[in-house]
C-alpha positions as CSV (number, residue, x, y, z in Angstrom):
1,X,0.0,0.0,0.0
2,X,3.4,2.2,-0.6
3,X,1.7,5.4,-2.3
4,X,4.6,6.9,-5.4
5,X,3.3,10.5,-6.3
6,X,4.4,13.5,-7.6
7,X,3.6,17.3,-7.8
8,X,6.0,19.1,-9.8
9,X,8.6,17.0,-9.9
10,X,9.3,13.4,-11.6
11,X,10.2,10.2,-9.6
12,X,12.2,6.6,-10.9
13,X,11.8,3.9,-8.4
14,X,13.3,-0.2,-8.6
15,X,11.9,-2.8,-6.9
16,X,14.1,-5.4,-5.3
17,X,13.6,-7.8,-8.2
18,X,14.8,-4.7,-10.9
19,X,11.7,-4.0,-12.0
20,X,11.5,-0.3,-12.6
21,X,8.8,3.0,-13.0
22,X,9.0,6.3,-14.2
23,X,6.6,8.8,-13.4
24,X,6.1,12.1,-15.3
25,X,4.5,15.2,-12.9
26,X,1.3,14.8,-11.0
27,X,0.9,11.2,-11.3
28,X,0.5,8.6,-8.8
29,X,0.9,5.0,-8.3
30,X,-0.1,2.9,-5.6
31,X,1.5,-0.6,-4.7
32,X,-1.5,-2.5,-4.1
33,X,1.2,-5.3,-3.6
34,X,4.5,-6.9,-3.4
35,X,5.9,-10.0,-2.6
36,X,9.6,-10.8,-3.2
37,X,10.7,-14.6,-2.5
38,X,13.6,-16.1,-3.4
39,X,11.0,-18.4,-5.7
40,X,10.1,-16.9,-8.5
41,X,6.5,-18.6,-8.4
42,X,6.1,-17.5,-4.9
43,X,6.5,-13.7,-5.8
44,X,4.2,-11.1,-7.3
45,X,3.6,-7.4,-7.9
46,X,0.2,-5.3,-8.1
47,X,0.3,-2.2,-9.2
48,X,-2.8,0.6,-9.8
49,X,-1.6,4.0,-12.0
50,X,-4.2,6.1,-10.7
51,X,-3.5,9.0,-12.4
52,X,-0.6,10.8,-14.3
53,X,2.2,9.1,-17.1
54,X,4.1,6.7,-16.4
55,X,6.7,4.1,-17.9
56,X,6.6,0.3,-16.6
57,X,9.9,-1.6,-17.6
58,X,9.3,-5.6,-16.5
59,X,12.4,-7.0,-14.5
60,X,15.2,-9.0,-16.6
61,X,16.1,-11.4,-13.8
62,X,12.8,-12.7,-14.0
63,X,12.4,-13.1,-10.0
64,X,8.6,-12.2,-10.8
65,X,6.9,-14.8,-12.5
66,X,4.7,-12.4,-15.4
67,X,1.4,-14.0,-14.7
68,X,2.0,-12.7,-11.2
69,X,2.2,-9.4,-12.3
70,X,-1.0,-7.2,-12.7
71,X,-1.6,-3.6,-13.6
72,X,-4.2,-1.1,-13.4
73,X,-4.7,1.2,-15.0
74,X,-6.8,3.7,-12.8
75,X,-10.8,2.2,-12.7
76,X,-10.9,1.1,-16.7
77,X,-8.1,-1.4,-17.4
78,X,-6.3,-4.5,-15.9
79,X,-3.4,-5.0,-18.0
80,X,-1.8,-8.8,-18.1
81,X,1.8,-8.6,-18.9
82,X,4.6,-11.0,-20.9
83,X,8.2,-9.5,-20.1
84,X,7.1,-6.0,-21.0
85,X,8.1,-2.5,-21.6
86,X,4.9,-0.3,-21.6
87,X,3.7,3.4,-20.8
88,X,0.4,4.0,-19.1
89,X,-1.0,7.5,-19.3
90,X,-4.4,7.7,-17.2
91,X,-6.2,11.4,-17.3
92,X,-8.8,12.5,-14.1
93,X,-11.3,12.2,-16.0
94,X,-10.6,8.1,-16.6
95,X,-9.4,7.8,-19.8
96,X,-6.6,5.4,-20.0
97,X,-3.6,5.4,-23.2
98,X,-1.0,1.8,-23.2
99,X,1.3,1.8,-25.7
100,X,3.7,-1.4,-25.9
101,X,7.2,-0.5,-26.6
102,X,10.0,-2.3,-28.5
103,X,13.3,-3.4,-26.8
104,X,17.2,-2.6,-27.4
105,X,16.6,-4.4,-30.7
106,X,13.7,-2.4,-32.0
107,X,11.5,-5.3,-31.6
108,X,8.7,-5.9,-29.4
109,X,9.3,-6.5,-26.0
110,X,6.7,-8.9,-25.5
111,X,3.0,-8.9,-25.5
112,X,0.6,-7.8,-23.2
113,X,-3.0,-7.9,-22.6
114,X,-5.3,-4.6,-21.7
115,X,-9.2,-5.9,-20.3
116,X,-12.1,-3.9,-19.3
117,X,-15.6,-5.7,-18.2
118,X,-16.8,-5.6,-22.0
119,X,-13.7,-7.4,-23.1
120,X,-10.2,-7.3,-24.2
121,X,-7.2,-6.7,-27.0
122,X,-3.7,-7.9,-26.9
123,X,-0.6,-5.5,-27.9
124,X,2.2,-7.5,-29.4
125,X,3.7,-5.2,-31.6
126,X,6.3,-2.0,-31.0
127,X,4.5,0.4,-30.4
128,X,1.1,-0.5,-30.6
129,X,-1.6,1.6,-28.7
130,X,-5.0,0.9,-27.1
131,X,-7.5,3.6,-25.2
132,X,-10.4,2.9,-22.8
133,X,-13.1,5.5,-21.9
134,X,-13.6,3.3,-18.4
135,X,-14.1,-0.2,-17.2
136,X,-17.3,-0.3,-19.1
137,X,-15.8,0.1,-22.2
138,X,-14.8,-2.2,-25.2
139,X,-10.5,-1.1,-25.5
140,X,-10.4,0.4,-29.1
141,X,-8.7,-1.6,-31.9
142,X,-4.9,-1.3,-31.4
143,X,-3.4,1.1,-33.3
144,X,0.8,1.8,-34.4
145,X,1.9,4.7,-33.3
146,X,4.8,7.0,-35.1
147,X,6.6,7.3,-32.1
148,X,10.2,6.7,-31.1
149,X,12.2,5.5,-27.9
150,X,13.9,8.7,-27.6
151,X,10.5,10.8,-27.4
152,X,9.2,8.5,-24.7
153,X,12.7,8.8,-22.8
154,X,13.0,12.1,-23.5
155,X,9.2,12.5,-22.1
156,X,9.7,10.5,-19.2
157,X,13.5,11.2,-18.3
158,X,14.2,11.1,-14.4
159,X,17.8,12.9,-13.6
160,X,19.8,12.7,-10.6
161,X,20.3,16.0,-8.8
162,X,22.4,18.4,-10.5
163,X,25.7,18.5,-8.1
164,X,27.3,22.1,-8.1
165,X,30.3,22.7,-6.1
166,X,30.6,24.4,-2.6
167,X,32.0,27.9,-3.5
168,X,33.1,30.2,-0.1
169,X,34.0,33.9,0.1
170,X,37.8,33.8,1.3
171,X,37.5,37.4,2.7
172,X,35.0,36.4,5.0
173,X,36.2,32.8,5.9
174,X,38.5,32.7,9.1
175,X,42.0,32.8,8.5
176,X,42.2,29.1,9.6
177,X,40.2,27.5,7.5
178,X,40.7,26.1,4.1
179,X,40.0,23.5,1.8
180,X,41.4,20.2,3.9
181,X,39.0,22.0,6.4
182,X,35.8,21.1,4.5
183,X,33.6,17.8,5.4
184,X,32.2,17.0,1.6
185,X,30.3,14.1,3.1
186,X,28.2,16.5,5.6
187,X,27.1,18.6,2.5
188,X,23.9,18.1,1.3
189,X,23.4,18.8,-2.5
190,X,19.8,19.0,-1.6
191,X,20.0,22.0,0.6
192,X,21.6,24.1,-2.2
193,X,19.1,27.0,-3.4
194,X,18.6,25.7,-7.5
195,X,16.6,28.9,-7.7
196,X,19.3,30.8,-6.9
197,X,19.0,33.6,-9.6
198,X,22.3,34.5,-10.6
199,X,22.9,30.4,-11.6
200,X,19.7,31.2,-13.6
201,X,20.7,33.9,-15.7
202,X,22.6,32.0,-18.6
203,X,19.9,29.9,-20.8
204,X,20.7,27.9,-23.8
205,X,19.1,25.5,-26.2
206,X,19.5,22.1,-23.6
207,X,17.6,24.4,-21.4
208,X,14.6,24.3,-23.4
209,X,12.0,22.1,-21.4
210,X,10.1,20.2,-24.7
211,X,8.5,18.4,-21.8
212,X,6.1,21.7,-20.8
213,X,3.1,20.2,-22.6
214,X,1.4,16.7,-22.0
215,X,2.2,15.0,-24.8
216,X,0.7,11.7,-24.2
217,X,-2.0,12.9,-22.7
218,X,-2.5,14.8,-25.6
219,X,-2.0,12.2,-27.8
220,X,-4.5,10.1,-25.9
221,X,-7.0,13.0,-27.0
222,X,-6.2,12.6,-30.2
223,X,-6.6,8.8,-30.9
224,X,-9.8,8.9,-29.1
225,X,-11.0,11.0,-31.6
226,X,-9.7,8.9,-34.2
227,X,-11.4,6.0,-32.3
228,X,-14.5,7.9,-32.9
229,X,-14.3,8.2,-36.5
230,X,-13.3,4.7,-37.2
231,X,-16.5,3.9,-34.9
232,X,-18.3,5.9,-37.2
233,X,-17.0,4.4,-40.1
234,X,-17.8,1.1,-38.6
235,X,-21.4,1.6,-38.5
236,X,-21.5,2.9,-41.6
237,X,-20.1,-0.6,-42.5
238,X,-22.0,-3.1,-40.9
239,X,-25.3,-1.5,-42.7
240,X,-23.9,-3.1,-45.5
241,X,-22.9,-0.4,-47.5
242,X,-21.7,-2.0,-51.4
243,X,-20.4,-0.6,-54.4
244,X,-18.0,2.3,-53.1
245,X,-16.4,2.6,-50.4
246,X,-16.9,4.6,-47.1
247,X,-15.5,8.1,-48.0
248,X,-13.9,9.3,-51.5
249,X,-13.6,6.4,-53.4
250,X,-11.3,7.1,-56.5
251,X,-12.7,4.3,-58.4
252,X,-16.6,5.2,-58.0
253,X,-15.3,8.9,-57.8
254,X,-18.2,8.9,-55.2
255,X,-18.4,10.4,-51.8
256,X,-19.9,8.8,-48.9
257,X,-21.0,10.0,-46.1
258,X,-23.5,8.6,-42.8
259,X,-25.2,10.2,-40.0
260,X,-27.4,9.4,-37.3
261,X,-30.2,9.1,-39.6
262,X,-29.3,8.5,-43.2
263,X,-26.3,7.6,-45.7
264,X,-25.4,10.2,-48.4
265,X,-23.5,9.8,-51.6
266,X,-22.3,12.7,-53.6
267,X,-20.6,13.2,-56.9
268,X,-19.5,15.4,-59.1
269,X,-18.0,14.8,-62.4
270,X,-19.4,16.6,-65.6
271,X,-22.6,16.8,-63.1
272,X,-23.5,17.0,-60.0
273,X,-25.4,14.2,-58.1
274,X,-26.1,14.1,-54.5
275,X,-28.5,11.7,-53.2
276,X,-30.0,10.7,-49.4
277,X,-31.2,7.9,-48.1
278,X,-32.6,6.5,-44.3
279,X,-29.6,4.5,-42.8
280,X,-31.9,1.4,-41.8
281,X,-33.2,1.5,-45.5
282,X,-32.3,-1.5,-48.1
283,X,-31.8,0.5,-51.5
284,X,-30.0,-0.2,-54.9
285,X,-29.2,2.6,-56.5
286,X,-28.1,3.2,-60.1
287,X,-26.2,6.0,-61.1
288,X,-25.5,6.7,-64.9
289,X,-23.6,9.8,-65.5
290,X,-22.6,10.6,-69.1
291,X,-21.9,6.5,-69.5
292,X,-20.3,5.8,-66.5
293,X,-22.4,3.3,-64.2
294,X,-21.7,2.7,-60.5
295,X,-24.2,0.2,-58.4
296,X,-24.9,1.0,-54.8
297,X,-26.5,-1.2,-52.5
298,X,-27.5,-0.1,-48.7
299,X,-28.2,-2.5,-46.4
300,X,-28.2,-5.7,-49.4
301,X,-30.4,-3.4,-51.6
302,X,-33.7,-5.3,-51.9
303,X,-36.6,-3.1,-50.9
304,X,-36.3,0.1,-53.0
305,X,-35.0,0.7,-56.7
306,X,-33.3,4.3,-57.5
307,X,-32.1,4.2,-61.0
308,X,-30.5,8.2,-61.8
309,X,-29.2,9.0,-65.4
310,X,-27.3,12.1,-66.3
311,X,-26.5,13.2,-70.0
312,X,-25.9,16.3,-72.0
């Protein structure tokens, strides 16, 4: 029940059996629990990322047996692992982004399993990517994303404290003292003032923080739209739309479009056609436009006829 959280600062923490965690700002993890025996089928890990970014890297010794290692991921994921390397970003509002990430090799670092209560997907490829609304969701169809190690390092980079030396005014130091005189191991690095604003003055390009914004989180945002779309697109699908495809297709040179209500085809050649029809319908259409011929069928096509001809 060890609580790992952070405000504005970042945090790395290892486990006795090398397994390792990286959190971004404001995140937090909680060790639900961990058992560490010197038999591998004895020991286990729980972990919950309630909140925040973070970067799971499995253990290479293998003193955890992987089916006795569970994750989740806030209250809308369990993820199963298989000798992983993984990123979990989980927003306040419950969304949850896992994207699987490939090993020294460029290869995938082994496979895991993300599952809600309305079921499950498996990740087995470099950087392959799921999201979840909440527990009652279905996770969305795994996506690759263009991403690269050195953006999620980069991202979730945990440095040591920078060590700056111990410099003393000679004028005001007794006349005694000197540098034998100085115990290094009593000084604290973390009692030196980093805000000090003279250190502060001098800014370069490493200083440039390309951290400032969220990314992951932002890219979560992003798929989920995506998700939506495809979603869309789905539906559209499984009413049986034939003949042309969902969008511009350059073959049919016909656009499609679907709503709540209906499906619409448009196009525009030497005319202009644009035709509507209910989404639950079953309608062939024929469209003849100066020769050309396209068939549409909605739905399989059998209860209503539309037969368009267009000619100069």
């Amino acid at each position: 029940m060890d609580k790992l959280e952070t405000a504005a600062g970042r945090m790395g923490v290892t486990f006795r059996d090398e397994t390792t965690i990286r959190l971004t700002e404001n995140s937090t993890v909680i060790v639900d629990s961990f058992i560490f025996d010197p038999n591998p089928s004895n020991s286990s890990m729980a972990l919950n990322f309630v909140k925040g970014t973070g970067r799971f890297i499995s253990s290479k010794s293998k003193r955890i047996k992987k089916e006795n290692i569970k994750i989740r991921a806030g209250n809308s994921a369990v993820v199963g692992i298989r000798g992983t390397d993984l990123t979990l970003t989980v927003k306040d509002t419950g969304e949850v982004l896992v994207i699987l990430l490939p090993n020294e090799f460029g290869e995938s670092s082994g496979e895991i399993v993300v599952t809600t209560a309305l079921g499950s997907v498996v990740l087995n490829k470099p950087y392959q990517a799921t999201t979840m609304y909440n527990l009652e969701s279905v996770p969305s169809n795994p996506v690759i994303l263009d991403l690269t190690l050195d953006q999620i390092d980069n991202y979730l980079i945990v440095s040591p404290p920078e060590e700056k030396r111990l410099e003393t005014n000679e004028s005001s130091a007794t006349a005694s003292s000197s540098i034998l005189d100085t115990d290094f191991l009593e000084f604290d690095d973390l009692d030196a003032d980093v805000l000090d604003a003279e250190s502060e003055l001098e800014y370069t390009e490493l200083d440039i923080d390309y951290l400032a914004t969220n990314f992951l989180e932002d890219l979560l945002d992003v798929i989920q739209e995506v998700d939506e779309l495809s979603k869309a697109s789905g539906a559209l699908a499984k009413q049986g739309l034939e003949g042309t495809s969902i969008g511009y297709d350059s073959d049919t040179q016909i656009s499609s479009f679907v709503t709540d209500s209906e499906v619409k085809l448009i196009r525009e050649v030497e005319g202009k056609l644009q035709i509507q029809v209910s989404k639950d319908s079953s309608t062939a259409i024929s469209i003849d436009q100066e020769g050309k011929v396209n068939q549409v069928r909605v739905n399989g096509g059998t209860q209503s006829y539309i037969n368009i001809k267009q000619g100069s």
